[in-house]
Every structure is written in structure tokens, then in C-alpha cells.
N, CA and C atoms of all chains as a GROMACS GRO file, in nm:
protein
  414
    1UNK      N    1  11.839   9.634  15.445
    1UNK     CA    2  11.942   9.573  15.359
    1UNK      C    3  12.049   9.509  15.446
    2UNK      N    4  12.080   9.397  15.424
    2UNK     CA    5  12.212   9.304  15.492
    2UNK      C    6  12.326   9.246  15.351
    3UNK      N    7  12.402   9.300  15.451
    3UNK     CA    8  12.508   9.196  15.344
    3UNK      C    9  12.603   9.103  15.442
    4UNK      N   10  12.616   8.974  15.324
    4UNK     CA   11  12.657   8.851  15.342
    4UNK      C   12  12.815   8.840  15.287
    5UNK      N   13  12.878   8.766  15.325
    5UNK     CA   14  13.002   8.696  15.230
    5UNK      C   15  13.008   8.542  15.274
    6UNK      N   16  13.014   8.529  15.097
    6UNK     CA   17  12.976   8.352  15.116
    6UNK      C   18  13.147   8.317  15.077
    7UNK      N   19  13.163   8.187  15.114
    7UNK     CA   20  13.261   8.138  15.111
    7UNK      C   21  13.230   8.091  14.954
    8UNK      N   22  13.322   8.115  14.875
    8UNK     CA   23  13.273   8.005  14.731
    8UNK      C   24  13.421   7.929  14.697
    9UNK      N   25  13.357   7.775  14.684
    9UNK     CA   26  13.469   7.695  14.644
    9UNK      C   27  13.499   7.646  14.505
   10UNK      N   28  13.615   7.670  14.440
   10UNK     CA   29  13.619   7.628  14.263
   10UNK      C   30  13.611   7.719  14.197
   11UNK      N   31  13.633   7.889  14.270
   11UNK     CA   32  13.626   7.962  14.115
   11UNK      C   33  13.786   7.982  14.110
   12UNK      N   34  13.755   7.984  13.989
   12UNK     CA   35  13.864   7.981  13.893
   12UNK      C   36  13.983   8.092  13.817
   13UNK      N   37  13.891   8.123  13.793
   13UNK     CA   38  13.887   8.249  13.651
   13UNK      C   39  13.762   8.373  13.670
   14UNK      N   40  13.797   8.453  13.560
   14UNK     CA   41  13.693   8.541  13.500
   14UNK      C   42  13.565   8.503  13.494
   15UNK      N   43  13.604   8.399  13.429
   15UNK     CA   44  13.435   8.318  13.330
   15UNK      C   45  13.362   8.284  13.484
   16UNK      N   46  13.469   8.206  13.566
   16UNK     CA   47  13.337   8.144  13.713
   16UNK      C   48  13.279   8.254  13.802
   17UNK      N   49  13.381   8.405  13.760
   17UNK     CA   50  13.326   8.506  13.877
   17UNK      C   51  13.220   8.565  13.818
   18UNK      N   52  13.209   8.552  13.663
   18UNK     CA   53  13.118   8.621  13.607
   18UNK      C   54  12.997   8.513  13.634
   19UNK      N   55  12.996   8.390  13.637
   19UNK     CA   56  12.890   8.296  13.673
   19UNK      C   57  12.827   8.301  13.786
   20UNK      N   58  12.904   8.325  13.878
   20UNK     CA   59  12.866   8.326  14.016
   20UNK      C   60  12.781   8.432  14.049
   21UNK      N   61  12.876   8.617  13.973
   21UNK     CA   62  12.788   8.733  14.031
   21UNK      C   63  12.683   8.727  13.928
   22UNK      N   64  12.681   8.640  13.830
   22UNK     CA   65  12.551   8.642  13.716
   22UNK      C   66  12.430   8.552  13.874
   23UNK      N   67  12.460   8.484  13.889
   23UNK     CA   68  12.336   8.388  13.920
   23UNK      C   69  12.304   8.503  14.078
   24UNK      N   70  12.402   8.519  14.100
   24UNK     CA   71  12.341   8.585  14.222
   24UNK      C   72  12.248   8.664  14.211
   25UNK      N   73  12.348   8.779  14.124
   25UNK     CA   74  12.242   8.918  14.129
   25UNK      C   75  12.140   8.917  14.009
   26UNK      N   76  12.065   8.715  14.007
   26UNK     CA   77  11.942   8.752  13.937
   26UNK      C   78  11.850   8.661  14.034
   27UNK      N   79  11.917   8.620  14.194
   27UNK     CA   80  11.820   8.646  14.287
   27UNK      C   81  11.726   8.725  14.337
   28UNK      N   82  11.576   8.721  14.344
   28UNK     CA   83  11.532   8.816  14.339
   28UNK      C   84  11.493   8.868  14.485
   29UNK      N   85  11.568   9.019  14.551
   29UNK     CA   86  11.602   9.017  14.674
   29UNK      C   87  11.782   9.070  14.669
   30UNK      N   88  11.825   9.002  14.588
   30UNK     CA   89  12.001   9.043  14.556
   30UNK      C   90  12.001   9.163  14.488
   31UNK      N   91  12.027   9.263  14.555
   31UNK     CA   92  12.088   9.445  14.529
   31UNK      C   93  12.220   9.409  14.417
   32UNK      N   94  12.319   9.356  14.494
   32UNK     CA   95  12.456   9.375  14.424
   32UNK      C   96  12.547   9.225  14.484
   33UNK      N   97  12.563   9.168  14.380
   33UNK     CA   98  12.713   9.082  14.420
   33UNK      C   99  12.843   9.086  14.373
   34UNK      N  100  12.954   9.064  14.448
   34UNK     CA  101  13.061   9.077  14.383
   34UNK      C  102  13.165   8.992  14.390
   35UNK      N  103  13.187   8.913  14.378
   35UNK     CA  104  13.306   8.858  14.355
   35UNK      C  105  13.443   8.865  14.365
   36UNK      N  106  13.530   8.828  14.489
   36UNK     CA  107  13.708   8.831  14.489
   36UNK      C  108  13.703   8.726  14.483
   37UNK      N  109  13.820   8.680  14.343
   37UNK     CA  110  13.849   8.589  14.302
   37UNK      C  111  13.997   8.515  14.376
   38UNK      N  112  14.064   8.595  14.427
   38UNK     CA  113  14.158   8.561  14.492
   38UNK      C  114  14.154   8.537  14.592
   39UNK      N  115  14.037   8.564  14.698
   39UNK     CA  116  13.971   8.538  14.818
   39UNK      C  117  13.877   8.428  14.820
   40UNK      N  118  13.808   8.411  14.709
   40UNK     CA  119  13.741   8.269  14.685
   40UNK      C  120  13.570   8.352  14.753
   41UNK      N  121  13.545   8.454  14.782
   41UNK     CA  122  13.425   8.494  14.805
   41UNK      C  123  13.342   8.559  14.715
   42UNK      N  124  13.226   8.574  14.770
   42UNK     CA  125  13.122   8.654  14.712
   42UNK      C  126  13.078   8.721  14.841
   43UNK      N  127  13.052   8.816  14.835
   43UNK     CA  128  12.997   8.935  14.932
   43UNK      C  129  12.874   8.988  14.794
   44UNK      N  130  12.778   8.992  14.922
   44UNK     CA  131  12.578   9.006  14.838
   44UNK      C  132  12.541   9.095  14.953
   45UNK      N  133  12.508   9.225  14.870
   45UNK     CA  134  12.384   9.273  14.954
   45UNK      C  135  12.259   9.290  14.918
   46UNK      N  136  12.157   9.256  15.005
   46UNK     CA  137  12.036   9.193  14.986
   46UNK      C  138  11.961   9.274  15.071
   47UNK      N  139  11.805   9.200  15.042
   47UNK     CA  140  11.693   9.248  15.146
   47UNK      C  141  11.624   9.136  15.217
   48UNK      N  142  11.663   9.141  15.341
   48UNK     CA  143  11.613   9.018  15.400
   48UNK      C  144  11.508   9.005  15.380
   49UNK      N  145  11.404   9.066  15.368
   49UNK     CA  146  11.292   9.075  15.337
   49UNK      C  147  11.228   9.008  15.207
   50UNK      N  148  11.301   8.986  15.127
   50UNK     CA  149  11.282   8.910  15.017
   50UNK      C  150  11.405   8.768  14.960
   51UNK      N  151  11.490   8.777  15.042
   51UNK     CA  152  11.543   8.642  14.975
   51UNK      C  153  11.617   8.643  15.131
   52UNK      N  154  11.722   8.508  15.150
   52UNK     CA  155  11.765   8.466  15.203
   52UNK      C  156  11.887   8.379  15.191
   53UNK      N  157  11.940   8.328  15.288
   53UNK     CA  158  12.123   8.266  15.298
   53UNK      C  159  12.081   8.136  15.205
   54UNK      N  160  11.978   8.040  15.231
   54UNK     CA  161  11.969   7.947  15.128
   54UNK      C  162  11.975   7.990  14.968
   55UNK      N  163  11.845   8.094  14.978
   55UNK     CA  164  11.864   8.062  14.803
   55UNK      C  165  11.972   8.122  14.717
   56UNK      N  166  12.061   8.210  14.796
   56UNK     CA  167  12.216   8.299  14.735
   56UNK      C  168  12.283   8.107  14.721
   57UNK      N  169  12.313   8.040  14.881
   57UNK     CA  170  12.379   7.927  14.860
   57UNK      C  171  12.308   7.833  14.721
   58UNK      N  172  12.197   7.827  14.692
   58UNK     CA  173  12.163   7.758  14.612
   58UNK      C  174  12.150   7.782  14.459
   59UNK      N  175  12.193   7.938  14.429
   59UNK     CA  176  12.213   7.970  14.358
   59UNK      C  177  12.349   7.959  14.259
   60UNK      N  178  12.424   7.956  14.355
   60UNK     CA  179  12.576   7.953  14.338
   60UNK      C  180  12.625   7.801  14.325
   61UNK      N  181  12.551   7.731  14.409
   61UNK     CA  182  12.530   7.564  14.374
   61UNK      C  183  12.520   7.539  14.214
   62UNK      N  184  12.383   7.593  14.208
   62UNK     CA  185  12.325   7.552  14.090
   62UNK      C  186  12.456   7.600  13.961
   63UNK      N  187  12.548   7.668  13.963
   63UNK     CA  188  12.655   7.731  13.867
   63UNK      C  189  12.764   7.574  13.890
   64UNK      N  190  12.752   7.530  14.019
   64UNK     CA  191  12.893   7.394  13.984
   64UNK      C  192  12.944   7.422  14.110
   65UNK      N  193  12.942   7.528  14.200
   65UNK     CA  194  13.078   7.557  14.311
   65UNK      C  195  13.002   7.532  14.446
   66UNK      N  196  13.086   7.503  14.544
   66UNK     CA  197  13.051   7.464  14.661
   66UNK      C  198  13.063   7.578  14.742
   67UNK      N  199  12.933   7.596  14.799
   67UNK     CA  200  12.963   7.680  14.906
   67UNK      C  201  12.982   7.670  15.082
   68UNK      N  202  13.177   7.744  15.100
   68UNK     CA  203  13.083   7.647  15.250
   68UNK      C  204  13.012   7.696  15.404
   69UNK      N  205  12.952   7.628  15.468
   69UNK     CA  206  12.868   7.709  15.565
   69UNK      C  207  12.914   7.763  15.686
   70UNK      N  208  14.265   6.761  10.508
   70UNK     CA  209  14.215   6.767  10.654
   70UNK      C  210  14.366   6.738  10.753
   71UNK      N  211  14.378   6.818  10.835
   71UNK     CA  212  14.536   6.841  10.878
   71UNK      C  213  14.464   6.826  11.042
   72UNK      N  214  14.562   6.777  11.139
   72UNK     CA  215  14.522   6.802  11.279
   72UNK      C  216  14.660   6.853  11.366
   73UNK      N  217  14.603   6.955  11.460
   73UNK     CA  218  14.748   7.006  11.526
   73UNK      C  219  14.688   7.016  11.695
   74UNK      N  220  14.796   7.012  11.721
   74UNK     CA  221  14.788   7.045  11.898
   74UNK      C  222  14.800   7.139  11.953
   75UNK      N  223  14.741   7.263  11.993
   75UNK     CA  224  14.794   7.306  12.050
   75UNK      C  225  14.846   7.349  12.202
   76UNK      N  226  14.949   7.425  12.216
   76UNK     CA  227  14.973   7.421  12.407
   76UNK      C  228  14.912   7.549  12.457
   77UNK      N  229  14.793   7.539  12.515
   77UNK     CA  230  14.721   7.673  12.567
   77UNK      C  231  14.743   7.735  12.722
   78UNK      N  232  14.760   7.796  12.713
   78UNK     CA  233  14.817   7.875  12.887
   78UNK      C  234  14.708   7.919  12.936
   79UNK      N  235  14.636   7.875  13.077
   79UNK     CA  236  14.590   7.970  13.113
   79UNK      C  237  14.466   7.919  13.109
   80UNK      N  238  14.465   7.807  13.092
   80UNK     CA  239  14.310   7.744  13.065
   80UNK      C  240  14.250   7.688  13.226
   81UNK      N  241  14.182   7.703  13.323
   81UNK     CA  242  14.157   7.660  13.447
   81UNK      C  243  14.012   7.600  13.475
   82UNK      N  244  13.868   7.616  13.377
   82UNK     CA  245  13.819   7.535  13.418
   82UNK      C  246  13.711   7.484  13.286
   83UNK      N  247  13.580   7.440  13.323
   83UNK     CA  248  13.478   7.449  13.208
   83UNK      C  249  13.453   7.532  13.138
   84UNK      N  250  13.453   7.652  13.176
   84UNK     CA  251  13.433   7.796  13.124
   84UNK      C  252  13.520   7.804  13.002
   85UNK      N  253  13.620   7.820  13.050
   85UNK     CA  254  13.772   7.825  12.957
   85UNK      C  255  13.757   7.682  12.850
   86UNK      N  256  13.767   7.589  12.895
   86UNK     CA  257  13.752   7.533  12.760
   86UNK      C  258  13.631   7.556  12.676
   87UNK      N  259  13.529   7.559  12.737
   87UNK     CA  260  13.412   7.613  12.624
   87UNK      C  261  13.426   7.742  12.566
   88UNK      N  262  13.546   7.819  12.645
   88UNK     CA  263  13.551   7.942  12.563
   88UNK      C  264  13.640   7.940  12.422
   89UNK      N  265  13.765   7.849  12.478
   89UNK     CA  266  13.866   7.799  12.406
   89UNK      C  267  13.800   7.716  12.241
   90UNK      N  268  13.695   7.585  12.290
   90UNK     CA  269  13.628   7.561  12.172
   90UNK      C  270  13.589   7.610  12.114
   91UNK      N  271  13.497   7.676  12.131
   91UNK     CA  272  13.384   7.810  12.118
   91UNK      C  273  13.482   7.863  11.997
   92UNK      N  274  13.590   7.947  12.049
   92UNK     CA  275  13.657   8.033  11.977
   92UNK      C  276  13.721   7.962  11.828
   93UNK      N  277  13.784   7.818  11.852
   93UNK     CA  278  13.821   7.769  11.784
   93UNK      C  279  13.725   7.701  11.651
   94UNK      N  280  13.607   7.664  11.684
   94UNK     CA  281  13.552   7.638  11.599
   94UNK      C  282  13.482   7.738  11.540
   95UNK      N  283  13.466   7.851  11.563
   95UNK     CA  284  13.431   7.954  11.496
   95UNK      C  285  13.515   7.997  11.372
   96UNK      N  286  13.617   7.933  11.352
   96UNK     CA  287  13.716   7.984  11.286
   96UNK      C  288  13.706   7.889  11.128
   97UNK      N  289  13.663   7.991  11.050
   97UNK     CA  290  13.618   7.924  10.907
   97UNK      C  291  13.778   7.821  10.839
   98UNK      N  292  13.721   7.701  10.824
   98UNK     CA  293  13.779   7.600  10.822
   98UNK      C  294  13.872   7.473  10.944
   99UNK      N  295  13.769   7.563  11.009
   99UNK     CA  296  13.817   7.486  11.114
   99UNK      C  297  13.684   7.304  11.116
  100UNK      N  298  13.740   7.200  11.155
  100UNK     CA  299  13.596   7.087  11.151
  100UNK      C  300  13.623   7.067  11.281
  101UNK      N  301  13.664   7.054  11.401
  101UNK     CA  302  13.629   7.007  11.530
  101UNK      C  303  13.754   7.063  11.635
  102UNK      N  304  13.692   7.144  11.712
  102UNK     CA  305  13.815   7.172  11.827
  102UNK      C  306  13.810   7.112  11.971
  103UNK      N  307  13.914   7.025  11.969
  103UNK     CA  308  13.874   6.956  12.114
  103UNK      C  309  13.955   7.019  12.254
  104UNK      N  310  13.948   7.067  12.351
  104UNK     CA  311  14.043   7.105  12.439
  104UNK      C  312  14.032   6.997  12.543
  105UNK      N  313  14.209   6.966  12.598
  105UNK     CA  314  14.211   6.917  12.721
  105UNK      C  315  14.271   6.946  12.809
  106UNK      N  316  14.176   6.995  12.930
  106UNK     CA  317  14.192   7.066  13.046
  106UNK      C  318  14.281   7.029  13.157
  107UNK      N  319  14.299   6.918  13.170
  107UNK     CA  320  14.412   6.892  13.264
  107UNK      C  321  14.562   6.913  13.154
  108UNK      N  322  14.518   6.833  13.068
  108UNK     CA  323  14.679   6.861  12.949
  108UNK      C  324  14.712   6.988  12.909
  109UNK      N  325  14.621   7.075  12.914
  109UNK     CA  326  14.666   7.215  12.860
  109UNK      C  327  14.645   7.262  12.682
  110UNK      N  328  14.597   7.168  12.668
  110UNK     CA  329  14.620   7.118  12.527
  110UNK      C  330  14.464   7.145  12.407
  111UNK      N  331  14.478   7.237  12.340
  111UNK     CA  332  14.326   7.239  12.227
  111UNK      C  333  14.373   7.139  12.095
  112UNK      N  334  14.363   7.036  12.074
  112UNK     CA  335  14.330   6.964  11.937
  112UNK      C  336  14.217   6.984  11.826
  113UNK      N  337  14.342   7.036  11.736
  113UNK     CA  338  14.205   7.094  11.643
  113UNK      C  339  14.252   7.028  11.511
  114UNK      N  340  14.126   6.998  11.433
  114UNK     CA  341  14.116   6.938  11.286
  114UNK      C  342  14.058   7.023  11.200
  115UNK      N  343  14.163   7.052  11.081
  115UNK     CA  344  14.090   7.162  10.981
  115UNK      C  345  14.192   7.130  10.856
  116UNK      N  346  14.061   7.272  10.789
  116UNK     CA  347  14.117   7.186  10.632
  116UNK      C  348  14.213   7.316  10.631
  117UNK      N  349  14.358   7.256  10.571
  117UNK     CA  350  14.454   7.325  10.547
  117UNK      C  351  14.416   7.440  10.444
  118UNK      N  352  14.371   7.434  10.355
  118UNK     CA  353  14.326   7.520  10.232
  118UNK      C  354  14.259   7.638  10.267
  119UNK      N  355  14.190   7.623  10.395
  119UNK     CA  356  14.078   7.722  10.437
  119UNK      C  357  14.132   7.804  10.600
  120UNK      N  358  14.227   7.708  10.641
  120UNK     CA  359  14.305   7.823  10.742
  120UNK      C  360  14.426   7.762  10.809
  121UNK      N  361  14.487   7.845  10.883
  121UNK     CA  362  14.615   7.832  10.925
  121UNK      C  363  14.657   7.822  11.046
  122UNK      N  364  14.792   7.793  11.115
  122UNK     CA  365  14.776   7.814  11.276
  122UNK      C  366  14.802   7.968  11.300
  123UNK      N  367  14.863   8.036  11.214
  123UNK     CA  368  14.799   8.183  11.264
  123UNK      C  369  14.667   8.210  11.321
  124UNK      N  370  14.581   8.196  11.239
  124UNK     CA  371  14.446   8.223  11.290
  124UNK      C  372  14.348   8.190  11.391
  125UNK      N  373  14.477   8.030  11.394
  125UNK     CA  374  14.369   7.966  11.516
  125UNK      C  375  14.422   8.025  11.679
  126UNK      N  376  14.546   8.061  11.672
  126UNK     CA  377  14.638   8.078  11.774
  126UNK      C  378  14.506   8.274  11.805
  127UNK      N  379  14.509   8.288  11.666
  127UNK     CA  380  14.475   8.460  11.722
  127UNK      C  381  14.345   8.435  11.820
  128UNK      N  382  14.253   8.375  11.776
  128UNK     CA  383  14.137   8.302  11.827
  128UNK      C  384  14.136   8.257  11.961
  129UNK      N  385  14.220   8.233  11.958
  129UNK     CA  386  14.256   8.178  12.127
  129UNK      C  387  14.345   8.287  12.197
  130UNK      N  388  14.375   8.377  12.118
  130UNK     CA  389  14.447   8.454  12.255
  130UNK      C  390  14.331   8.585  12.274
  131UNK      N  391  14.288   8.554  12.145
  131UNK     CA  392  14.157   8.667  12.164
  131UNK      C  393  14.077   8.629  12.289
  132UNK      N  394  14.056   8.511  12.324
  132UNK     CA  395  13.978   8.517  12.467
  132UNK      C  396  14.046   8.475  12.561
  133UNK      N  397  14.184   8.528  12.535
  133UNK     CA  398  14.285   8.576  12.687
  133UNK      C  399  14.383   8.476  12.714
  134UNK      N  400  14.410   8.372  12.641
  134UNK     CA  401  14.501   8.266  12.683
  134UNK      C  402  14.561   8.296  12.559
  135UNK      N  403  14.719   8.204  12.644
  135UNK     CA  404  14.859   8.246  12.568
  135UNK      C  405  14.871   8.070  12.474
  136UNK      N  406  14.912   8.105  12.353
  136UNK     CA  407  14.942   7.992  12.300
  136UNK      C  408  15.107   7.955  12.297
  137UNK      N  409  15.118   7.850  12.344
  137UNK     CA  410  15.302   7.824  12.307
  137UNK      C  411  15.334   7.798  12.182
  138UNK      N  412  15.474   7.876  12.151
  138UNK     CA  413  15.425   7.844  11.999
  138UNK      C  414  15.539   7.704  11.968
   0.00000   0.00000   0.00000
């Protein structure tokens, strides 16, 4: 198990942290994500073994927010 | 058919206004709720007979934003 913290750009509110740890933790490979909204991150712990830094970034894409590298 | 403006607090991105609509047009007699996100502002059209700005204001603070009154 590894965990990550992604930089996320544009959340907002409630509604975008709930978007963000929604799309994550239905990566499959994503244990747990969480969301500080006042920090602008997401911290994911995962199994390298089954997912990776792209598809968390592309996940979080796919919701509207920029993530940066 | 009556139209009012209202001043919503607290509104920050897509989420929020679709929550803001969402809420507003749910509201029996309500015909179209428009929010604008940089203005702060929900425009709503309804038939006077069938509801009030009490109700619409409760509607909107029910999903966490402050209405000015």
C-alpha cells in the first residue's frame, strides 16, 4: 500500500470535495481518499499493484479540476 | 406568474448552482430557477398563488447557503 497527495486545483466547496473523493475512491486499486479543502489536496492510499499516479490524476480530471504534477 | 431575485451567499461553483436550482425548482409552484454564479444571484419565476419567498428562501438555505433578505 502507498499513499499519494495530489495537488487539486478548483475545489471549492463541499459538493467538489465530495466529487473528487467520489471519483477517486471508485478507482479500482484506491483504499481511501480524502480530501482538505483548505489545502487544495487529496491524499489516496492505494495499491500500487493495481492502479497508479495517472489514473487517480485522470480521475480527478475527468470531475473538472486540474491536477498539478 | 411573478419573478424575483434572489441574493444567495455562499454559492462558489457548478455544484452549488445545480444544487441551488435543483432545490429551487423542486419547490411546488415554482416554473424556472435560474442561478448566477458570478452575480450571486438565483432568478426565479413562479406562480404567486402556489408559493412564496418564504419557501423558496427555506429551500435554499436548506442546502447551506444564506439568502439576503
Amino acid at each position: 500500500m502507498a499513499t499519494v497527495t495530489l495537488k487539486v486545483e478548483g475545489m471549492s466547496c463541499g459538493h467538489c470535495k465530495s466529487a473528487v473523493e467520489g471519483a477517486l475512491n471508485k478507482v479500482k486499486g484506491v483504499e481511501q481518499a480524502q480530501v482538505d479543502l483548505e489545502a487544495g489536496t487529496a491524499t489516496v492510499k492505494y495499491d500500487e499493484q493495481k492502479t497508479d499516479l495517472e489514473k487517480m490524476k485522470q480521475a480527478v480530471e475527468d470531475q473538472g479540476y486540474d491536477v498539478a504534477s
